[in-house]
Steps between C-alpha positions, in 0.01 A plus 500: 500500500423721784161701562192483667232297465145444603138343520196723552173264493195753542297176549684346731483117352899452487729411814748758432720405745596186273486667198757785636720208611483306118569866337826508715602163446458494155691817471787379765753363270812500736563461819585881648156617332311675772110486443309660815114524453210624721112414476174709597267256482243680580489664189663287317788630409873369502807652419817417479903573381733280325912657562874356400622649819681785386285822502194579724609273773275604767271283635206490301212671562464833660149578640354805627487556833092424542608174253304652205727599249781172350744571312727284300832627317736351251742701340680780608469886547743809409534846640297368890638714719266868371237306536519362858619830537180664378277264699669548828473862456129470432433292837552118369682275719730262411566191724833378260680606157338244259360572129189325623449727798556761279235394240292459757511836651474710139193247392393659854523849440422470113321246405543327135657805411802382713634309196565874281787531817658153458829446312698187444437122390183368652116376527311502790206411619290599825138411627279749679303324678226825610453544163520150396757614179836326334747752375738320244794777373785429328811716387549722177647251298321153628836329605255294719317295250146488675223239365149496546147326467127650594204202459224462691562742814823400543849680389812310524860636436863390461838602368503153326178376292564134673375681810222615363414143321540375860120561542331235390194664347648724291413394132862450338380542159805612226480870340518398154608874412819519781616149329461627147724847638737293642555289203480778276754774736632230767310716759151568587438850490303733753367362784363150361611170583473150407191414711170692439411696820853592615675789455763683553463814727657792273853735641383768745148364532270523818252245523239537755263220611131545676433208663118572630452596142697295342659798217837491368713803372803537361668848439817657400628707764803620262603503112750600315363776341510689819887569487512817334669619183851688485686608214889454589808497241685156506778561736184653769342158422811268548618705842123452608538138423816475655345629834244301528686181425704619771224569742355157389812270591589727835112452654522105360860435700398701848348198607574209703514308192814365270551767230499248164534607142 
């Protein structure tokens, strides 16, 4: 599965240089996986990307140009072009056409609020290293599973839970009430899992992690009850339905991709 993933060790008693590299092995499970990673020891913080090759193919990561802002990508973005449009014309510089430079310059000019702008299929994650903060965001809909663990001063974070378990003291003890869900609705609902301690980040979630003070937040950036109520007759509803189906399969097949069904 593609995502992000990462180790943030506020006490710094974990090498997370080989901890980054078990997370990507264990989640490399062919041979044209592409896991990059990049450590700031300092603070102890690692992060990393796990990819199948096919979307963001850049070179992984993009830094700021003082080497204080990371960020990683996986996924992909929609409708790019207004905003590198809207940057340029307030003063921001762009030194190629890539999603990451582009999430890079709106976290620039925005902040966390960047993420209200973003459209497509994606998490991200960047490290600010002035203000010693992770920034985890995924898309609307959570296409990119994202898991994650915060013990002792230390948050770890995966799009598979067997990168996660890769740390070795994380406490793998079962969630009695995910295994009774699962048995009872063949799913676990909400944002449990099978080991107590991990969890799964929710859709269109921002979570935000203080390293000097070690604080964790997570909150929705975007719900559904923010699309707004119309009341259409049937044939308005199905020629509104029609369009955006339309809209939806043109934007999907302008790419350099194969157009499958």
């Amino acid at each position: 599965m593609s995502g992000v993933f990462g180790i943030v060790d506020t006490r710094r008693e974990v090498d997370v240089e080989r901890l980054l590299g078990a997370m990507g092995k264990a989640m490399t499970h062919r041979d044209w996986y592409v896991a990059e990673t990049v450590a700031d020891v300092q603070h102890g913080v690692g992060l990393g990307r796990i990819g199948i090759g096919i979307f963001s193919r850049e070179q992984q990561p993009v830094c700021s140009e003082d080497q204080g802002t990371i960020v990683f990508l996986s996924g992909e973005l929609y409708n790019t072009s207004g905003l590198r449009c809207d940057l340029e014309a307030g003063g921001h510089h762009f030194r190629d056409d890539s999603v990451l430079e582009l999430v890079l310059r709106l976290y620039q000019e925005k902040e966390e609020r960047f993420v209200n702008d973003l459209e497509g299929a994606f998490v991200l994650a960047i490290w600010n290293r002035t203000r010693q903060e992770l920034i985890i965001a995924n898309d609307r809909f959570g296409r990119y599973p994202t898991f994650w663990a915060h013990y002792d001063g230390r948050l770890i974070f995966a799009p598979e839970m067997k990168g996660v378990l890769c740390d070795p003291d994380l406490h793998k003890d079962l969630n009695l009430t995910a295994l009774a869900e699962y048995m009872r609705f063949q799913q676990v609902l909400g944002k449990k899992t099978f080991f107590e301690g991990i969890e799964l980040l929710p859709n269109a979630s921002l979570l935000r992690y203080n390293v000097r003070t070690d604080r964790l937040t997570i909150e929705p950036y975007w719900s559904f009850s923010e699309i707004s109520e119309v009341t259409v007759t049937f044939e308005e509803a199905v020629e509104e339905m029609g369009r955006l189906l339309r809209r939806a399969v043109n934007r999907l097949a302008s790419g350099p991709y194969r157009v499958g069904v």
